[in-house]
Backbone as ProteinMPNN parsed JSONL, in Angstrom:
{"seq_chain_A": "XXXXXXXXXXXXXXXXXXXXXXXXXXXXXXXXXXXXXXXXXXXXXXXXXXXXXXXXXXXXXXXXXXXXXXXXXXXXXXXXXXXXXXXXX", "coords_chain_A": {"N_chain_A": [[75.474, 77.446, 110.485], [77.711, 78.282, 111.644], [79.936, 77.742, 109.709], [79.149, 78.291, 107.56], [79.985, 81.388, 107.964], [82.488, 80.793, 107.873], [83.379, 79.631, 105.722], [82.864, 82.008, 103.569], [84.339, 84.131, 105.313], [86.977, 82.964, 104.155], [86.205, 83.021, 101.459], [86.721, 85.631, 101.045], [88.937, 86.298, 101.603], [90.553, 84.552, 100.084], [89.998, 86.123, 97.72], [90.927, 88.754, 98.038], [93.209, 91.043, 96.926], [96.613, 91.212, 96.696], [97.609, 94.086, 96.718], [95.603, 95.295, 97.935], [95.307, 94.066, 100.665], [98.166, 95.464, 101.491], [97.222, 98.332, 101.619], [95.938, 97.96, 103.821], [95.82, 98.224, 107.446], [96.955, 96.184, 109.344], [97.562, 96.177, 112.161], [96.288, 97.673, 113.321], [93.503, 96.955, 112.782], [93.652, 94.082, 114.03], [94.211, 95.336, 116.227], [91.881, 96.13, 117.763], [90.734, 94.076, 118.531], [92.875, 92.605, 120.0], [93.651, 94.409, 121.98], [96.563, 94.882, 122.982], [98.136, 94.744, 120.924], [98.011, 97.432, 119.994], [99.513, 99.046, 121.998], [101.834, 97.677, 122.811], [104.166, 98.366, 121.853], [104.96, 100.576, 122.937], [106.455, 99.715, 125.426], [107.817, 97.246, 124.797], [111.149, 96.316, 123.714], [111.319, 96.638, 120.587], [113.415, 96.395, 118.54], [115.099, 94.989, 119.439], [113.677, 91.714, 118.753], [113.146, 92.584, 116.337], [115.988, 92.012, 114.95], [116.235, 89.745, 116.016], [114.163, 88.044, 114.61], [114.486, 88.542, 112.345], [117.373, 87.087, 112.028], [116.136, 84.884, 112.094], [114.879, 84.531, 109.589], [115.771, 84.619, 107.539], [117.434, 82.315, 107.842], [115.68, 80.76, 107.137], [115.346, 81.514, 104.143], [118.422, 81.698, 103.51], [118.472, 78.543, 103.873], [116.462, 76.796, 103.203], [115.977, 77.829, 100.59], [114.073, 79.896, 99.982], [112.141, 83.012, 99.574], [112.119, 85.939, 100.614], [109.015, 86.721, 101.298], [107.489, 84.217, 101.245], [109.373, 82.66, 103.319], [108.467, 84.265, 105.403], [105.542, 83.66, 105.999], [105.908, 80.821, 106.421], [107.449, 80.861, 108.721], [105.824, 82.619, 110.416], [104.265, 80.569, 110.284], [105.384, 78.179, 111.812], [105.287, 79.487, 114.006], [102.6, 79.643, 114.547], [102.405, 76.675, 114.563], [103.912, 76.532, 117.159], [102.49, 77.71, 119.384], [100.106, 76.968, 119.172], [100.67, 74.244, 120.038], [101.924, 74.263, 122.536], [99.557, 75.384, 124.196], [97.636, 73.039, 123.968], [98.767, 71.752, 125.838]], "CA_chain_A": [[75.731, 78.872, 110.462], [79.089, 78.356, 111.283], [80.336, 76.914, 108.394], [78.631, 79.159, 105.999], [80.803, 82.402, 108.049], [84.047, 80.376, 107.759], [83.498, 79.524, 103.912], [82.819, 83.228, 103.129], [85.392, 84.926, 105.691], [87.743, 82.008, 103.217], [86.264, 83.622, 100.075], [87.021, 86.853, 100.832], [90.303, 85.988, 101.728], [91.122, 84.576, 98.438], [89.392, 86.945, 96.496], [91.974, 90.123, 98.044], [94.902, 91.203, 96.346], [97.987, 91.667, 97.938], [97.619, 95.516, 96.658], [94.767, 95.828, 98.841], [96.024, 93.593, 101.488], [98.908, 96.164, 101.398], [96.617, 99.405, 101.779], [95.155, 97.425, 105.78], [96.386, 98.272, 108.675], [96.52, 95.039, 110.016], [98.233, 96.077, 113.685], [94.484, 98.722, 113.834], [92.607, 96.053, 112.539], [93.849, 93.127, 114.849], [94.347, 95.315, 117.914], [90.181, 96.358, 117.942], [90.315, 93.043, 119.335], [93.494, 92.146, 121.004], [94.394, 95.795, 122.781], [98.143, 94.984, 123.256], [98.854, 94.932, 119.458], [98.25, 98.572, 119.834], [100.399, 99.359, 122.905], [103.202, 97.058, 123.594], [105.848, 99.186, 121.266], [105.892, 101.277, 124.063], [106.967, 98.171, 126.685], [109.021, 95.975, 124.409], [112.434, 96.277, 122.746], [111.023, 95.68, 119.274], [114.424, 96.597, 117.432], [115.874, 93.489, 119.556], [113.202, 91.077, 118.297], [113.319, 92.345, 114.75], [116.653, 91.05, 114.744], [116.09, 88.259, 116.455], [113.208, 87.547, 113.684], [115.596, 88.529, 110.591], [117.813, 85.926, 111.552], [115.175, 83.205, 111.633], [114.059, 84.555, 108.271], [117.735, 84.893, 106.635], [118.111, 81.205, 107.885], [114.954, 79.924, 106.187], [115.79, 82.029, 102.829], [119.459, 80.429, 103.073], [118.565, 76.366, 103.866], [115.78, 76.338, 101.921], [115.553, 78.749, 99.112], [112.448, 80.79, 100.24], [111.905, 84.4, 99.07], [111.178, 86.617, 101.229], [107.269, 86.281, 101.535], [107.38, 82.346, 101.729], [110.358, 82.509, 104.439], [107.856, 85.039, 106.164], [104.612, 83.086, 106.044], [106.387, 79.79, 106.764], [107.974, 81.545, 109.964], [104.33, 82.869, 110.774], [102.808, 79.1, 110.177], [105.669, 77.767, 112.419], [104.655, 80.417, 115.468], [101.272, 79.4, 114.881], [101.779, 75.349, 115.678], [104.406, 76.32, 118.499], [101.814, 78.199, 119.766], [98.694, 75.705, 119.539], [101.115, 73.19, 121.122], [102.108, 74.678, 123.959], [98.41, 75.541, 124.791], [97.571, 72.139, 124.001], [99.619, 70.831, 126.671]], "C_chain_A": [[77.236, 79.162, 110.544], [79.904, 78.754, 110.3], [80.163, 77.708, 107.195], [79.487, 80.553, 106.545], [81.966, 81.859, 107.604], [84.301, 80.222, 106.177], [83.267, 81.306, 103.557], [83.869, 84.105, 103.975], [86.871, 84.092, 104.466], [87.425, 82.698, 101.58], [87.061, 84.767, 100.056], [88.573, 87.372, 101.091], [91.162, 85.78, 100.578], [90.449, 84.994, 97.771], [90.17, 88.338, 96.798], [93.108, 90.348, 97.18], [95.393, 91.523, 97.409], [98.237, 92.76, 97.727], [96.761, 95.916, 97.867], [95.036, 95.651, 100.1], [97.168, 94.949, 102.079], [98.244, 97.687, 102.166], [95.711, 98.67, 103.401], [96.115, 98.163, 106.608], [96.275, 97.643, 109.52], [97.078, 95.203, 112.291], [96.873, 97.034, 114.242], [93.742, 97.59, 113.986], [92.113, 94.909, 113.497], [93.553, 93.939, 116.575], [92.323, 96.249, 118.389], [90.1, 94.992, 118.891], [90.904, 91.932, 120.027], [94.388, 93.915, 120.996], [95.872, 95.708, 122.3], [98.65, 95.217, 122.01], [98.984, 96.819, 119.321], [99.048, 99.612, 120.751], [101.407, 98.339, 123.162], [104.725, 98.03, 123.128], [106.296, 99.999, 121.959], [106.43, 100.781, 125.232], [108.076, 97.506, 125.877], [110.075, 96.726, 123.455], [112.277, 95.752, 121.027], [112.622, 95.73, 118.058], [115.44, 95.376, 117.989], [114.979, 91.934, 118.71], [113.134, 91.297, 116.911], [114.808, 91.697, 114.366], [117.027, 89.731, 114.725], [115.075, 87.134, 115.185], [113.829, 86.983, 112.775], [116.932, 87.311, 110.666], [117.361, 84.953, 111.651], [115.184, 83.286, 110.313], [115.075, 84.232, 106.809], [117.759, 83.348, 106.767], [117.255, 80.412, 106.808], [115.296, 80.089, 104.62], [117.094, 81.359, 102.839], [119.372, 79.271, 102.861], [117.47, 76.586, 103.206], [115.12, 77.09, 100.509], [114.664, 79.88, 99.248], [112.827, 82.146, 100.38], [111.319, 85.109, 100.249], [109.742, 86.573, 102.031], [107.541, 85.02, 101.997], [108.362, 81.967, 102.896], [109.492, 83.2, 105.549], [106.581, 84.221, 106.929], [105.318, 81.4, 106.285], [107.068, 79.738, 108.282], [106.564, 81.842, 110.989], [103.798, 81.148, 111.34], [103.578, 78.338, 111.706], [105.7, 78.308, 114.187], [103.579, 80.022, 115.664], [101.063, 78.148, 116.131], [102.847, 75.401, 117.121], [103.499, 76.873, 119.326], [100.378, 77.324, 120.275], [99.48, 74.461, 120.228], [101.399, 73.417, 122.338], [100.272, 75.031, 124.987], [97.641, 74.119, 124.785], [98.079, 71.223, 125.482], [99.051, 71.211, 128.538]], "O_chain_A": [[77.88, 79.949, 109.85], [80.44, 79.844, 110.1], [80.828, 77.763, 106.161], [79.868, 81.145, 105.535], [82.566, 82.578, 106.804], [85.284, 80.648, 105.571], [84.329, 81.536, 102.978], [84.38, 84.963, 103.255], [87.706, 84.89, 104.038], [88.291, 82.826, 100.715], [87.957, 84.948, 99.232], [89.139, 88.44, 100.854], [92.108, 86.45, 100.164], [90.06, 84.206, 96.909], [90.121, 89.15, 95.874], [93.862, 89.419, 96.889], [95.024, 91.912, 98.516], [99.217, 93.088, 98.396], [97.146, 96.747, 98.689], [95.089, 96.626, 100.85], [96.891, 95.385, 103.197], [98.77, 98.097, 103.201], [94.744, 99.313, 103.812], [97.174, 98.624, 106.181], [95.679, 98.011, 110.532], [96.887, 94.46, 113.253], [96.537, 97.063, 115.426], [93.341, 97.197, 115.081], [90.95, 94.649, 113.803], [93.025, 93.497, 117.595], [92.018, 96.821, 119.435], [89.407, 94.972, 119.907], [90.387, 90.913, 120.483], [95.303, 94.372, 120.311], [96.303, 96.376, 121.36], [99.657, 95.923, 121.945], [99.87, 97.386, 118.682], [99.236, 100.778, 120.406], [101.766, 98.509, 124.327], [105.785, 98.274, 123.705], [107.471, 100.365, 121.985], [106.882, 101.582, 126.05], [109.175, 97.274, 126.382], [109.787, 97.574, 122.61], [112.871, 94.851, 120.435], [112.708, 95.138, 116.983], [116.332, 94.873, 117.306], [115.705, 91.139, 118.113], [113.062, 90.304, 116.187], [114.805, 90.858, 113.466], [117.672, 88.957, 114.018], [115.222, 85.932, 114.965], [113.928, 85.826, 112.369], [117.393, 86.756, 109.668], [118.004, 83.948, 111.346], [115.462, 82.263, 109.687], [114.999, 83.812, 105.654], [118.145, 82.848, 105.71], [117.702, 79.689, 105.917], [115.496, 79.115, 103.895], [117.089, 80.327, 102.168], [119.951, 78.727, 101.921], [117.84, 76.497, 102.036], [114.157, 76.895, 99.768], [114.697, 80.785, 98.414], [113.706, 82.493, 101.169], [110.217, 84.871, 100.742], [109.584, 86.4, 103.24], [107.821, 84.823, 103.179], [108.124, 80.894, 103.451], [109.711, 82.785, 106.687], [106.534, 84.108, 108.154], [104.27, 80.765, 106.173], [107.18, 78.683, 108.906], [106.384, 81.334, 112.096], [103.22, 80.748, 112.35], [102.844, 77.956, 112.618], [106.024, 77.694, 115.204], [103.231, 79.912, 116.839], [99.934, 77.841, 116.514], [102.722, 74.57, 118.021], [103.725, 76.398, 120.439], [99.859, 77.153, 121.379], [98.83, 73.721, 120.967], [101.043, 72.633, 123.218], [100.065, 74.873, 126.19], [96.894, 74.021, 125.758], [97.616, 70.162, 125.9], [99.572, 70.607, 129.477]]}, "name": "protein", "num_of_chains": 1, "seq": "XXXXXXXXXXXXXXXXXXXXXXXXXXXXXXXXXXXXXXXXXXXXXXXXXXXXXXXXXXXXXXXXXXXXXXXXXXXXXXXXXXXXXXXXX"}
């Protein structure tokens, strides 16, 4: 049963456009089921961490070529495994 949600939440994944993708509201969407996504902007300094972001993202787009998107999602992937490692541990 698993297996058969994870292959179809996976279809429907690659079967979106990135128009539609676009038209989400992924910070509604996500925070239904982690709260804080929908309140922290009033707790945190987010105009210090967007900088702090933009020059991760600037560094990846300089050293290795990456556009925008792929500097973004490569930034993302590398939050992910610092993230599963540290809980790992």
């Amino acid at each position: 049963m698993k297996g058969q949600i994870i292959k179809k939440i996976e279809q429907i994944i690659e079967n979106t456009s990135e128009k539609t993708e676009q038209k989400i509201d992924w910070t509604n969407v996500w925070g239904k089921k982690y709260p804080i996504l929908t309140t922290y902007q009033e707790k945190v300094d987010v105009d210090d961490y967007i900088i702090k972001l933009g020059e991760l993202l600037d560094s990846l787009k300089n050293r290795y070529g990456y556009n925008d998107l792929d500097a973004m999602l490569v930034l993302k992937d590398i939050l992910a495994h610092a993230w599963n490692n540290k809980n790992q541990q």
